[in-house]
C-alpha positions as CSV (number, residue, x, y, z in Angstrom):
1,X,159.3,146.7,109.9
2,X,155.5,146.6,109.4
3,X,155.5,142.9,108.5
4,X,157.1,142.0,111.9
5,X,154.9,144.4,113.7
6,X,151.8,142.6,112.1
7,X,153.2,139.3,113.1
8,X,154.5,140.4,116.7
9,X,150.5,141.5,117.2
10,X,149.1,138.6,116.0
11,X,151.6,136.1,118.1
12,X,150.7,138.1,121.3
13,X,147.1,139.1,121.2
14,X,147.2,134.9,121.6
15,X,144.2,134.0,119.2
16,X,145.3,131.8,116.5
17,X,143.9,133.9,113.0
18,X,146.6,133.5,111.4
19,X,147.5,130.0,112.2
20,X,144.1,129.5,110.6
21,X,144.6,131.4,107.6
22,X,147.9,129.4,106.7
23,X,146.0,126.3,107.0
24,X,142.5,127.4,105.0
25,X,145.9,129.0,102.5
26,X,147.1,126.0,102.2
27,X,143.5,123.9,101.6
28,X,142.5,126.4,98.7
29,X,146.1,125.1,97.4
30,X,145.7,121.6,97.6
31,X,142.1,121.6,96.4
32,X,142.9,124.1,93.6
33,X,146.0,123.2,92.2
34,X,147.3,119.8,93.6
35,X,144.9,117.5,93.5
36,X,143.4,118.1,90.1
37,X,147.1,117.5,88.7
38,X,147.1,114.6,90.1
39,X,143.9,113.3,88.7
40,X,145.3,114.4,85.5
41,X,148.3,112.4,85.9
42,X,146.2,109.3,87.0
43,X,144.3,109.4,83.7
44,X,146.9,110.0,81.8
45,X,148.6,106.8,83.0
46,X,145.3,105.0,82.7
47,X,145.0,105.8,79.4
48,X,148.7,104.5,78.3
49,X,148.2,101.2,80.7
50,X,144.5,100.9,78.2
51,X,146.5,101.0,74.7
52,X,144.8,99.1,72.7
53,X,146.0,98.2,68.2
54,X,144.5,100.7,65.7
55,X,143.7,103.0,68.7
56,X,144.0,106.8,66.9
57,X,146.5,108.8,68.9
58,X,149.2,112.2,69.0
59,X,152.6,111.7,70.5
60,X,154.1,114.8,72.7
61,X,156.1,115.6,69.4
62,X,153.0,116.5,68.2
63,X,152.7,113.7,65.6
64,X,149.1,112.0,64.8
65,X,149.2,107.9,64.0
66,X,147.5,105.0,64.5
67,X,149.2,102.0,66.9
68,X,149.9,99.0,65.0
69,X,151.8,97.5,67.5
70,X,152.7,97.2,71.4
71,X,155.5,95.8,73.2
72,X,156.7,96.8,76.8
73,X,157.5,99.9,77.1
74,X,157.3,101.0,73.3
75,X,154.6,101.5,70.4
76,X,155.0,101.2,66.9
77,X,152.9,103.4,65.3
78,X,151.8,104.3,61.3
79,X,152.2,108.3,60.4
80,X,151.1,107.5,56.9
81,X,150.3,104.5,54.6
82,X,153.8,102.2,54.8
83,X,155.6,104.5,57.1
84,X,155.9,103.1,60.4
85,X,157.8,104.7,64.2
86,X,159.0,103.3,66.8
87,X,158.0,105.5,70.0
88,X,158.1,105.6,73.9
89,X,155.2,104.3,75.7
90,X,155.1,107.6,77.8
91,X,155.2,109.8,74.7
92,X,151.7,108.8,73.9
93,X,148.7,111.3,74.2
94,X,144.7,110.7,73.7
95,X,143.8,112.3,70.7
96,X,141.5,115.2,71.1
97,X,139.2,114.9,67.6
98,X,138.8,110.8,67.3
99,X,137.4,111.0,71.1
100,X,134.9,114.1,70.1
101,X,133.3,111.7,67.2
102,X,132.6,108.7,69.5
């Protein structure tokens, strides 16, 4: 009952507050949460278009290698000395510590 009293004033004193606050709401959104995912996600992508052989790197499994290999949409990468996976291209993140030490 209060809520459509609040929004029955609002509509008939005829200024446009709260028309206003939706749209400065819904800036703070887009400012705060949208667009720096989406620079995040450009980056990411960037970064897996940029793969380059004996590039140090973790896959979302959490497992760290080194690529020795890229084809399309896959990378073969060594976990160890002789032991060599097959992954998805989209499975591949930077890693964190081999950045930090350029």
């Amino acid at each position: 009952m209060n809520l459509l009293f609040v929004f029955l004033q609002a509509g008939a004193g005829g200024d446009y507050s709260f028309l206003i606050m939706m749209v400065a709401i819904f800036a703070i959104m887009y400012f705060f949460m949208i667009r720096p995912q989406n620079k995040k996600q450009k980056e990411i992508a960037n970064f897996r278009k940029n793969l380059e052989v004996g590039q140090e790197v973790i896959t979302a499994g959490g497992i760290y290698g080194k690529i020795k290999e890229i084809e399309d949409n896959t990378v073969v990468l060594e976990i160890a000395s002789g032991v060599k996976i097959k992954i998805d291209r989209n499975s591949i993140f930077a890693n964190a510590a081999s950045n930090q030490q350029k």
